[in-house]
N, C-alpha and C positions, 0 to 999 in steps of 0.2 A: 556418033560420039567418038570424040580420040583417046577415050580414055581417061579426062580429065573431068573436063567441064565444054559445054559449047552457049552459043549466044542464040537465044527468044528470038524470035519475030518482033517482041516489042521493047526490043533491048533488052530483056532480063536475064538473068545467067541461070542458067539449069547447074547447078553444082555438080550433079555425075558422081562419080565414083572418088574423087576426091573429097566432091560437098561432104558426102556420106560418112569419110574415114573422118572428116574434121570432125564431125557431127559426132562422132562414136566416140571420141577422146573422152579421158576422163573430167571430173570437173580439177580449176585450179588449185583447188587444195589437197586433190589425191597426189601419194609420193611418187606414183607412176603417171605424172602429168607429163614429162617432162623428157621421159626415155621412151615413150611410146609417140609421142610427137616425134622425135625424132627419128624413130623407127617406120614413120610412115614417110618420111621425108627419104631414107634408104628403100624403102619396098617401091613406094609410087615414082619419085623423082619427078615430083611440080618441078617447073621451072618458076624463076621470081615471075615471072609475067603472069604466068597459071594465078599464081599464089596474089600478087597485087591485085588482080582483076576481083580476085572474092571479097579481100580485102574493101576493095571500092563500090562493092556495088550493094547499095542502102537497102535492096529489099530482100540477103540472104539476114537468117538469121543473128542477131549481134552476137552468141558465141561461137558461130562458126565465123564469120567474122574474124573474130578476136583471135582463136585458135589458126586462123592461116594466119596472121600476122604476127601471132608466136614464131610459128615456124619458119616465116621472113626471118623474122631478127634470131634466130635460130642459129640457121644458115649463115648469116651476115654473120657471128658471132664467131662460128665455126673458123670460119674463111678468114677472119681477123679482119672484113671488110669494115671497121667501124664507123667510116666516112656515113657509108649507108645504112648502116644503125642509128646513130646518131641522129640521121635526116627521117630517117624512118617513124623515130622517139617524138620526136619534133614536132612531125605532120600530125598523128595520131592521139597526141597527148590529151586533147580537150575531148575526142569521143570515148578514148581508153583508157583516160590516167583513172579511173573509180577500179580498176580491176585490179585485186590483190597483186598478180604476176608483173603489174609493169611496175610495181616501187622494184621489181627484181631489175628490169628493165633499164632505168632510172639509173639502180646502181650500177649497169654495165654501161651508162651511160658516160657517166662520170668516171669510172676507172681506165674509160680508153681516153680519156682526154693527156693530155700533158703529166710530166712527174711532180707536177707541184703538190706540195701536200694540202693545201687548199681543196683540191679535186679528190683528192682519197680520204680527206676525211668525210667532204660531202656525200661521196660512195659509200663509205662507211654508215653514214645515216640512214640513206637510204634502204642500205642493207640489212639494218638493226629493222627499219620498218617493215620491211616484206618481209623478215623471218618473225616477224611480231604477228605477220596475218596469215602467214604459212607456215607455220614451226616445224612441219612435218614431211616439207618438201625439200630432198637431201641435196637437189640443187643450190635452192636458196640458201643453204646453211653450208653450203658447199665457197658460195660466192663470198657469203659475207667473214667465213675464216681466210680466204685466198686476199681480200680486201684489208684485210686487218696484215694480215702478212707484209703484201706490197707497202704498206705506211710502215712498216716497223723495222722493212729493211731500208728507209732512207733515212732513221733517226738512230744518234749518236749513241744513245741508250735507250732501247726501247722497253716502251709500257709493258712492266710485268702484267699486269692486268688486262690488260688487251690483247695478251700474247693467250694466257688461258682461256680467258674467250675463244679466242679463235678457235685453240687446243680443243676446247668442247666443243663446239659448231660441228668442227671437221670428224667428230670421232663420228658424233653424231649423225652425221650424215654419209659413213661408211657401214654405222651400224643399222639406221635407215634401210641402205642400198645393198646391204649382205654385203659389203665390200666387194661389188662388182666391178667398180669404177676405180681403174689403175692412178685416174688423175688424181683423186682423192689421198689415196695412200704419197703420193708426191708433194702435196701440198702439206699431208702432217708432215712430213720428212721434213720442207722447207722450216716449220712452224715448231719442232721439236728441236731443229738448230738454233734456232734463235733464241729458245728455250737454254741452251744447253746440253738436253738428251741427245748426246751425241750417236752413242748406241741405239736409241730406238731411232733416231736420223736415218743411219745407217740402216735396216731391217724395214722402215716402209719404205725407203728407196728402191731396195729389192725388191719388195711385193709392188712394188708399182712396174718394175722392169720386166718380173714375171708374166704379171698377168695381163702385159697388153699384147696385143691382138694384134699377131705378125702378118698377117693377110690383109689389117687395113691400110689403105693408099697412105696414109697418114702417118706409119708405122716409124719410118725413119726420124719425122721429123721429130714425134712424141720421144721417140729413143733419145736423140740428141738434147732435149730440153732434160730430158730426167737425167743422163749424164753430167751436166752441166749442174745440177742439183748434186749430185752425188761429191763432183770437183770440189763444190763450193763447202759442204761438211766437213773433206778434210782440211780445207783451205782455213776455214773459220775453225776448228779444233786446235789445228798447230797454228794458229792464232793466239789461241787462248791459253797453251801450253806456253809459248814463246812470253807472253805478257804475265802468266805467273812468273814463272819464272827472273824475268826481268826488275817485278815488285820484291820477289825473294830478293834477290843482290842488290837492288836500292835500300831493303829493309836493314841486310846484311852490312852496306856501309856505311846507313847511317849508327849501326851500333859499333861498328871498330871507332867512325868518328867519334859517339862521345864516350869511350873508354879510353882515347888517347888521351882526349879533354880533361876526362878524370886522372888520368895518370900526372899529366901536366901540372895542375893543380893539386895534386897530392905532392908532388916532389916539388914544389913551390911554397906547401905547408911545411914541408917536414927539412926544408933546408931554413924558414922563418923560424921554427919551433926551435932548431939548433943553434941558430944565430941571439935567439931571445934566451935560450939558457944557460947560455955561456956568457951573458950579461948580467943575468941573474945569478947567476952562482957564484961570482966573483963579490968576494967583502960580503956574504948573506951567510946567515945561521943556516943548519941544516931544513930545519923546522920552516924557518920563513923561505926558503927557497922551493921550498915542498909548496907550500901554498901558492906561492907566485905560479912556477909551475905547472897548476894544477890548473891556474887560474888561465896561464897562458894558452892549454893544453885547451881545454875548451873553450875557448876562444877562436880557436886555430882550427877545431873539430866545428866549431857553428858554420865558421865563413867559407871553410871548404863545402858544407851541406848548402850554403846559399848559394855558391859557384854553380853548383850541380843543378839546383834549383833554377837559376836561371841562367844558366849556359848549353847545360848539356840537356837533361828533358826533367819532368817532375820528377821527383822522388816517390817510389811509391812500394807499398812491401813491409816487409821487416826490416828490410836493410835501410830504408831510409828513416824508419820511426827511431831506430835503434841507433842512426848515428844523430838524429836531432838529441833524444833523451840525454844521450853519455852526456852529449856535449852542455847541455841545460847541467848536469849532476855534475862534473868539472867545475863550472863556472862559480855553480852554489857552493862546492865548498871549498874552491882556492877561496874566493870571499871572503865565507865564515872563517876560515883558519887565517886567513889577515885581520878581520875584524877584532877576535877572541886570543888570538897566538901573543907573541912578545911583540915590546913596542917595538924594536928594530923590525920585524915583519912588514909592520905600515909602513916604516920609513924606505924600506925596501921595496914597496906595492907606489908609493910615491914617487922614488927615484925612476922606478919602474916606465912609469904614465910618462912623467916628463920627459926620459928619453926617447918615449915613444914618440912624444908629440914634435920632438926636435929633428 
């Protein structure tokens, strides 16, 4: 034997020491399905060929089987080989697709294809399904917060609600794994920005940079993706700093604009109100020019409320109840004091109108 597996006299495959380890894996719904798979993939080191040949041959058991073809697409996933994921998914779908782990499959299936959101949301599905048959495997709930993420960073405002999803998936599957898994803590980082928690952005970025594992071959490149994570928190923070801010000073000028508005209009009244009482108070009784007046005054106090009303923004407050009422209390009783006053009054509230109308 080499170690692995070797081949019958009658073509069938002795499994070996490999068969064995597949063999000993837990079943798919244990939480240790998935890191212990992979840990035999570091201790043994099948190559794909090892790993295919088990894969194919109809008379090892179907979950040994199924378990080297985990650890195919494992590997393949690792390596960022998708091409051969993909094909991999493909070939095996119709003897495999009944096993909980490949709707995991499925969903990695779909998240390597293209950025369209067509394909992450079908990921997305997927990924709701294997966590529906696996809840308790911190991979799966690993994948389907990391899925929900990638859709949320290509949309203009993304789903509050799909964002907490994730947010629970992810915790849940660090609290699963004892927060072993540095990638984990990178992924809330990602998912807590988008969120907003800038600060806990911040703090699992860290625990993801601490606790990865500087002896693995892989160590740089994990380092640079989590940096790259880390850039983007401040990037997106003084984003959102910059666009408060921004809405401040638009807020800021739309209120100087309508107080010049009102101003405008206020010195617009109050040179009309001047110009009508020095038309009225010429040839008028004290009494009847008091009504006129009074009557002008509210008048002059309505239409500046309506200016505001429809120029500058609603009325709303005290201040606007209180200059509609005066102006109503003016109007009723310049009125009544023309109505009830001296007849020269009226003739005066007459004279009045017709100049106005001329």
């Amino acid at each position: 034997m080499n170690g692995t597996y070797q081949f019958g006299y009658a073509g069938m495959v002795d499994p070996g020491p490999l068969g064995v380890a597949l063999a000993a894996l837990p079943t798919e719904r244990h939480p240790d399905y998935g890191s212990q798979a992979r840990r035999l993939l570091r201790e043994l080191s099948p190559t794909d060929e090892q790993l295919t040949a088990l894969v194919d041959d109809t008379a090892n058991p179907e979950q040994i089987r199924f378990n080297a073809f985990y650890c195919l697409q494992a590997r393949a996933w690792r390596r960022k080989d998708h091409t051969r994921h993909r094909a991999n998914t493909d070939r095996h779908q119709a003897e495999f697709g009944h096993h909980p782990m490949f709707f995991f499959m499925q969903a990695e299936y779909y998240a390597s294809l293209d950025e369209d959101p067509v394909n992450l949301e079908a990921a997305m599905r997927f990924a709701e399904q294997a966590v529906e048959r696996l809840p308790g495997v911190p991979g799966v709930l690993h994948l389907a917060a990391e899925v929900r993420a990638d859709y949320a960073d290509r949309q203009a405002v993304p789903d509050r609600d799909q964002l907490l999803a994730a947010d629970r998936h992810v915790r849940q599957a660090i609290a699963i794994s004892s927060g072993t898994y540095p990638r984990y803590h990178a992924t809330l980082a990602r998912i807590c920005t988008l969120r907003g928690d800038f600060p806990g952005a911040r703090a699992s970025i860290a625990r993801a940079i601490d606790a990865e594992d500087s002896s693995d071959p892989e160590y740089a490149l994990r380092l640079g993706s989590y940096q790259l994570i880390r850039s983007r928190i401040q990037y997106v923070q003084e984003t959102e700093q910059l666009r408060s801010r921004q809405e401040e000073a638009s807020g800021e000028l739309r209120r100087i604009r309508g107080q010049i508005l009102e101003i405008m209009g206020l010195l617009a009244a109050v040179i009309a109100l001047i110009t009508t009482a020095a038309n009225i108070a010429s040839g008028q009784s004290a009494q009847a020019a008091g009504g006129l007046m009074a009557l002008t005054g509210g008048v002059v106090l309505l239409v500046f409320w309506a200016f505001h009303l429809l120029i500058v923004d609603t009325p709303s407050g005290r201040r606007g109840l209180a200059a509609l009422v005066l102006g109503v209390m003016l109007v009723v009783a310049g009125w009544a004091q023309m109505q009830w006053g001296p007849t020269n009054a009226r003739t005066g509230s007459d004279q009045f109108l017709v100049e106005d109308v001329q």
